[in-house]
C-alpha positions as a printed Julia matrix, in Angstrom:
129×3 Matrix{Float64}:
 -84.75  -145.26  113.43
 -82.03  -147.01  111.0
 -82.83  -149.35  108.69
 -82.19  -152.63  109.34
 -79.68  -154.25  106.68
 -79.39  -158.22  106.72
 -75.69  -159.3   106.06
 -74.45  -162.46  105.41
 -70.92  -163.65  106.27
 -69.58  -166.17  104.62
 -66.1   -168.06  105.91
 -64.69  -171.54  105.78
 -62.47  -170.54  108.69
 -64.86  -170.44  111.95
 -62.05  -167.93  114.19
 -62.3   -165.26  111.31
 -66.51  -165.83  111.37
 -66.59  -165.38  114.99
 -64.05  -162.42  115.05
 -65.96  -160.53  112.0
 -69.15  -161.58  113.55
 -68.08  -159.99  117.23
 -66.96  -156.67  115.22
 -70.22  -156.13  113.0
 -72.11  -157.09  116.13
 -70.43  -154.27  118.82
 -71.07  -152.21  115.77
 -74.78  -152.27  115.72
 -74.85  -151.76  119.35
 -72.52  -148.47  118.94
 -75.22  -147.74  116.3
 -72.68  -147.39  113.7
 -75.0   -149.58  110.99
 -78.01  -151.63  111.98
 -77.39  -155.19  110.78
 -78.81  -158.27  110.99
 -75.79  -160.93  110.55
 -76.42  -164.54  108.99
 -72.56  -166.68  108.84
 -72.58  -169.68  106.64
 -69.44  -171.58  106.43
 -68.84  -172.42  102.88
 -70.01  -170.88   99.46
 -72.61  -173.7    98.82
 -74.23  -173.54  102.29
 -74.14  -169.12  101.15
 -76.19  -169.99   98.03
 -78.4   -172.3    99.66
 -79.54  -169.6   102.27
 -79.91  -166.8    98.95
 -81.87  -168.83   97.25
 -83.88  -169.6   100.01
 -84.01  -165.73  101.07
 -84.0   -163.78   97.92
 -84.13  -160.26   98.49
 -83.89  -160.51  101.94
 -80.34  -160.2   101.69
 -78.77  -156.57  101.41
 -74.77  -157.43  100.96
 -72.81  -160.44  101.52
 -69.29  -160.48  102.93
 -67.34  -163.34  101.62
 -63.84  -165.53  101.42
 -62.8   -166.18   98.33
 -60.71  -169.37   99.14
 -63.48  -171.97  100.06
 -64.07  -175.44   99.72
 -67.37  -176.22   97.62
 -68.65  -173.25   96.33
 -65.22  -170.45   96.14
 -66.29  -166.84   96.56
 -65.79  -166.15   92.94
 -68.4   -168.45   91.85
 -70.26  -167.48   94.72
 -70.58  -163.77   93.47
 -71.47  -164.99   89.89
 -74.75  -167.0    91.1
 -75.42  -164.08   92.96
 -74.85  -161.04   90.71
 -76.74  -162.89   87.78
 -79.97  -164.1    90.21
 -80.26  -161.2    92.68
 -78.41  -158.32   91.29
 -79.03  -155.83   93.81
 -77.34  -157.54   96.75
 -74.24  -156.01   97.41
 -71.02  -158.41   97.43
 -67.65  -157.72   99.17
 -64.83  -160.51   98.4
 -61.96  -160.76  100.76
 -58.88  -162.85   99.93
 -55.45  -163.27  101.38
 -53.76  -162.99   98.48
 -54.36  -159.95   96.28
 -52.44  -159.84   93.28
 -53.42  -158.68   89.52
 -54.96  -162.37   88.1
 -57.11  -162.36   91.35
 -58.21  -158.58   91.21
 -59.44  -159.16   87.34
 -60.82  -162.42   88.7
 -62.54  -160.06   91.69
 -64.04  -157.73   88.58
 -64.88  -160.44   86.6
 -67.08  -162.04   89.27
 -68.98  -158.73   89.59
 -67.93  -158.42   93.29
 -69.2   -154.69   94.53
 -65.86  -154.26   96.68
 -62.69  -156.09   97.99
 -60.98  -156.57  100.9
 -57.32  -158.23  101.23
 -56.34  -160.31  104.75
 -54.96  -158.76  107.03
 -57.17  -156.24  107.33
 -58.18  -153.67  109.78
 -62.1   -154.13  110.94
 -63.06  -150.37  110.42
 -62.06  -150.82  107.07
 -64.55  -153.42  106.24
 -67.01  -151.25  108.3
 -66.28  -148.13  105.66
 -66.88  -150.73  103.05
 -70.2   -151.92  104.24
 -71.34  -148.89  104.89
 -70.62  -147.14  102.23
 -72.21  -149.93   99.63
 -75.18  -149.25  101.81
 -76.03  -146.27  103.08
């Protein structure tokens, strides 16, 4: 038996949450990665639920670009409360200000729109397995 990992998605945009959340979810029942998916729709409502679940959280997968809370900020709270949740920032826009900004944050690994789903998969995975 696989460990169960809890992962929580956070998007402003409620097509890309329901896509992601389709993907991770056909992946558990492939039994590519056992997860346990949690979507929140802005930064703020994110922090809310960490605080709320502490370690209960293995990696969050967030925008950057939110209203609120942004993803930068986001990863900051998180890094410096609960360092060993995992954090994967995806953006739109990837250019060298934002990767130093992704760094900065402490962000674990990065992820620029478009992108193909098995990517992210790889990513997840290999933060946490």
């Amino acid at each position: 038996m696989s460990k169960l990992y809890k992962l929580l998605l956070v998007d402003d945009e409620e097509p890309i949450r329901t896509m992601l959340l389709n993907f991770l979810s056909r992946a558990k029942v492939k039994e590519l990665i056992d997860l346990e998916i949690k979507e929140c729709a802005n930064g703020a409502e994110a922090w809310d639920y960490i605080s709320s679940e502490g370690a209960n959280v293995d990696i969050v997968v967030s925008d950057i670009n939110m209203p609120e809370l942004d993803g930068f900020e986001l990863t900051k709270r998180i890094k410096t409360t609960y360092p060993k949740i995992k954090v994967i920032l995806m953006t739109g826009l990837l250019t060298d200000k934002q990767f130093q900004k992704i760094v900065s944050a402490g962000a674990d690994g990065y992820i620029a729109k478009p992108f193909e789903l098995k990517k992210l998969l790889e990513i997840i995975k290999g933060l946490l397995v």
